[in-house]
C-alpha positions as CSV (number, residue, x, y, z in Angstrom):
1,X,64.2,43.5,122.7
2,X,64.0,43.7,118.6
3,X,62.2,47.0,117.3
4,X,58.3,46.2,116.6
5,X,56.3,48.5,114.6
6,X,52.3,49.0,115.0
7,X,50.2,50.5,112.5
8,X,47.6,53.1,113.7
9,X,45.2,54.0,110.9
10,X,44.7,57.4,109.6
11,X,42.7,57.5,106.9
12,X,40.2,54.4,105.8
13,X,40.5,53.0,102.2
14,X,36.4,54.6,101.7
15,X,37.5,57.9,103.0
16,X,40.3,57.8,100.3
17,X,38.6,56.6,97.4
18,X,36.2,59.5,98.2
19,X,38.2,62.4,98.2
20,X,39.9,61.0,94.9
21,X,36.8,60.8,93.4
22,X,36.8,64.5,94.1
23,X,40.3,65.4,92.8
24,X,39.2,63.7,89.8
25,X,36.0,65.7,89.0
26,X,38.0,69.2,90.3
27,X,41.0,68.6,87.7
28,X,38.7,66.9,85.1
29,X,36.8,70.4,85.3
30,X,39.7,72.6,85.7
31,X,41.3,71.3,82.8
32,X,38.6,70.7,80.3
33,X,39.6,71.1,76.7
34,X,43.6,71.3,77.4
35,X,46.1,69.1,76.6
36,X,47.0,67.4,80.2
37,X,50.1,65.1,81.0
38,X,50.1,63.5,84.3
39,X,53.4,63.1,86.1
40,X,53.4,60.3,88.3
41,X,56.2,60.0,90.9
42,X,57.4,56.6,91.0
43,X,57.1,54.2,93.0
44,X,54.4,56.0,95.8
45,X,52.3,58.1,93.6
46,X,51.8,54.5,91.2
47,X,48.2,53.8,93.3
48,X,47.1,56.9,93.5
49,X,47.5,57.9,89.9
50,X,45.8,55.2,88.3
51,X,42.9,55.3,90.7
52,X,42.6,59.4,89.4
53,X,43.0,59.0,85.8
54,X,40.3,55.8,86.1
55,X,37.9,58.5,87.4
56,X,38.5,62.1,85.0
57,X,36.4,62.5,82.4
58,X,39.0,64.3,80.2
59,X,41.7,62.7,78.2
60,X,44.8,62.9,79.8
61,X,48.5,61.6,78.7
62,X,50.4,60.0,81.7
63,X,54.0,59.9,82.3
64,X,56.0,58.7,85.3
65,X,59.5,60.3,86.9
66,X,61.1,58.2,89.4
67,X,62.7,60.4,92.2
68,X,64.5,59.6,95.6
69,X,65.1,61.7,98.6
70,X,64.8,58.3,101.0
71,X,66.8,55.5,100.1
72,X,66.6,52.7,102.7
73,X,65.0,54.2,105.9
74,X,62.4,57.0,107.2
75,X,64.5,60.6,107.0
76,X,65.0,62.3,103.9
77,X,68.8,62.5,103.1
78,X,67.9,66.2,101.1
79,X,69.8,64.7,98.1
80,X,67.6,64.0,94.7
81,X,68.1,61.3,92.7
82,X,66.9,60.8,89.6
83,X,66.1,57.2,87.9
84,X,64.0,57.7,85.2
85,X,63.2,61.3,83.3
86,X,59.5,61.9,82.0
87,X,59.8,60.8,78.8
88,X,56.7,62.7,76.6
89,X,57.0,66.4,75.2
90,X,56.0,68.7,77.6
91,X,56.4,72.0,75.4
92,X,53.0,73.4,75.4
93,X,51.3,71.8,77.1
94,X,49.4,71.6,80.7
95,X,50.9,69.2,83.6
96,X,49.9,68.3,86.3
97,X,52.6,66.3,88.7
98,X,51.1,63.6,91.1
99,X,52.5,63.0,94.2
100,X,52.1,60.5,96.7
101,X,52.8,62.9,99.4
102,X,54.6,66.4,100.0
103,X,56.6,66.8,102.8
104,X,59.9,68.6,102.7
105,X,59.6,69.9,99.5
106,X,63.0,69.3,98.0
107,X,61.9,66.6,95.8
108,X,58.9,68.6,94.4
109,X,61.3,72.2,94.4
110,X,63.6,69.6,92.1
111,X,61.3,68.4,89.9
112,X,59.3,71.3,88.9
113,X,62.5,73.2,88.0
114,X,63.3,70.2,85.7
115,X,60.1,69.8,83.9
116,X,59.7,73.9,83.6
117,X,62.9,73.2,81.4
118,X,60.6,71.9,79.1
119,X,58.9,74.7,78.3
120,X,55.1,73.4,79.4
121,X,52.1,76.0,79.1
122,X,51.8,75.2,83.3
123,X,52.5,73.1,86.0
124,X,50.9,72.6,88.9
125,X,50.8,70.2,91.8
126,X,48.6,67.1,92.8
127,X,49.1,65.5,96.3
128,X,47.4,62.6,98.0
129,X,48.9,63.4,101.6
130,X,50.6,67.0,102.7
131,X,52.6,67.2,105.9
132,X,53.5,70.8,105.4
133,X,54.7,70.5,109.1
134,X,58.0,69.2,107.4
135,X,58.3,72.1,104.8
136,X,62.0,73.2,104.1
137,X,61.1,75.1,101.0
138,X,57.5,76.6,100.6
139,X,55.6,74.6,97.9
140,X,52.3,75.5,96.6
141,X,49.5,73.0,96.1
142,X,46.8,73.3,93.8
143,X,45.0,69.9,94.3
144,X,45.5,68.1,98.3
145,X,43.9,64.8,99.4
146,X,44.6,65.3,102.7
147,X,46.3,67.2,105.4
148,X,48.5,64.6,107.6
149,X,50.2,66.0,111.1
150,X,53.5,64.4,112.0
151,X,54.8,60.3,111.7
152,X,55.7,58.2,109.2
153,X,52.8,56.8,106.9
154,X,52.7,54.2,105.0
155,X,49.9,52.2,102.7
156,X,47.9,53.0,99.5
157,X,51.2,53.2,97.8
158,X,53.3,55.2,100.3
159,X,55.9,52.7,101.9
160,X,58.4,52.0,104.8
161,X,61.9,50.3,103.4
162,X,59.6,49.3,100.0
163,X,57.1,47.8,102.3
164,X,53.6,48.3,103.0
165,X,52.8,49.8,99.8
166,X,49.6,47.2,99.3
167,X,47.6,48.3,102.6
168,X,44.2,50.2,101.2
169,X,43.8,52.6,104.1
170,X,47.1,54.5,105.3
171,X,48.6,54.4,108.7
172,X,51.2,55.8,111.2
173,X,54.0,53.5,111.5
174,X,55.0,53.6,115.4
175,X,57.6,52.2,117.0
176,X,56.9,49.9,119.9
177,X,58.9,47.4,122.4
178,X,55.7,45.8,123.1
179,X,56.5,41.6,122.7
180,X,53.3,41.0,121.4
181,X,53.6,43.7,118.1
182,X,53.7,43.2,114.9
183,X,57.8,42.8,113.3
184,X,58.2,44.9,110.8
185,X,59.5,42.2,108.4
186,X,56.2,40.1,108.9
187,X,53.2,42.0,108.7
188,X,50.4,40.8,106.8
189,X,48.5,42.8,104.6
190,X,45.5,44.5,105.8
C-alpha cells in the first residue's frame, strides 16, 4: 500500500498571527532606537518574517541567508549548506536572525559563527517554532513563538520535500496506510 500522509493541526493560523503580533511589539521595544537588520532564513522563515516586520514599529533593515541541513526528505543530514550569504554590512550594528524553526541547532550554531565574523554590535535569535527535544548543540533563544514536542511540521512556511509551505495553521505530518488518506503529492491547500 503507497505511503499516505495526514495532517494533524497544531497551532491555528489565529493563534499564530497572535503571538507574532507579540514578537513584534517585544523586539520593536527591545530594540528601539538601534540600528536592526533582520536575517531571514530562506526558504521557511520567508512567511514569518514578513508577517513580523509588517507589525514593528521600528525601522528595521532585512536581509535573507539561505541555509540547508535537509535537502530532499525529513532528517537533518548535519551538513550546512550555504546558497546565498547575507548581503548588507553587519559591522555595528544589531541583528536579529529569524528562523522558521530551531531544532538541532547545527544550522543556527553555523550561522551565527558566520555573521559574528562580521563584527555586528549583537546577535540574537528569533524563532517561530522550537523543538529543543532535538537539540545537538545548546542554542539560546531570545524571542520563541512556540514550543513544538516531537514530529515533522509543516505549514506557515515550514515545508515537507518543498511542499506545504502555503497552509496558514501548522501541522504534524504523520504517516498513515490508511486507503482513504490524503497522498502526499496531492493535498490541497487548507
Amino acid at each position: 500500500m503507497p505511503r499516505s500522509l495526514k495532517k494533524v493541526r497544531l497551532l491555528s493560523s489565529r493563534e499564530i498571527q497572535k503571538r507574532v503580533g507579540e514578537l513584534a511589539r517585544s523586539i520593536s521595544r527591545d530594540y528601539q532606537g538601534r540600528e536592526l537588520v533582520l536575517v531571514g532564513v530562506l526558504n521557511g522563515a520567508f512567511i514569518f518574517l514578513a508577517d513580523l516586520v509588517k507589525r514593528m514599529t521600528i525601522p528595521v533593515q532585512v536581509d535573507f541567508v539561505r541555509l540547508s541541513s535537509y535537502g530532499s526528505g525529513s532528517e537533518s543530514r548535519g551538513r550546512i549548506t550555504v546558497s546565498k550569504p547575507a548581503e548588507l554590512p553587519l559591522a555595528g550594528k544589531s541583528v536579529l536572525i529569524v528562523e522558521d524553526i530551531i531544532d538541532t541547532g547545527l544550522t543556527l550554531d553555523f550561522l551565527s559563527r558566520s555573521l559574528q565574523e562580521q563584527h555586528p554590535e549583537s546577535i540574537r535569535i528569533c524563532a517561530l517554532v522550537d523543538k529543543s527535544e532535538r537539540r545537538k548543540l545548546p542554542v539560546s533563544l531570545d524571542y520563541t513563538g512556540f514550543v513544538v514536542p516531537s514530529g515533522f511540521i509543516v505549514g506557515y512556511g515550514l515545508d515537507f520535500d518543498e511542499q506545504f509551505r502555503q497552509l496558514p495553521a501548522i501541522y504534524r505530518l504523520e504517516e498513515t496506510l490508511d486507503p482513504g488518506a490524503i497522498r502526499a503529492d496531492s493535498m490541497p491547500p487548507m
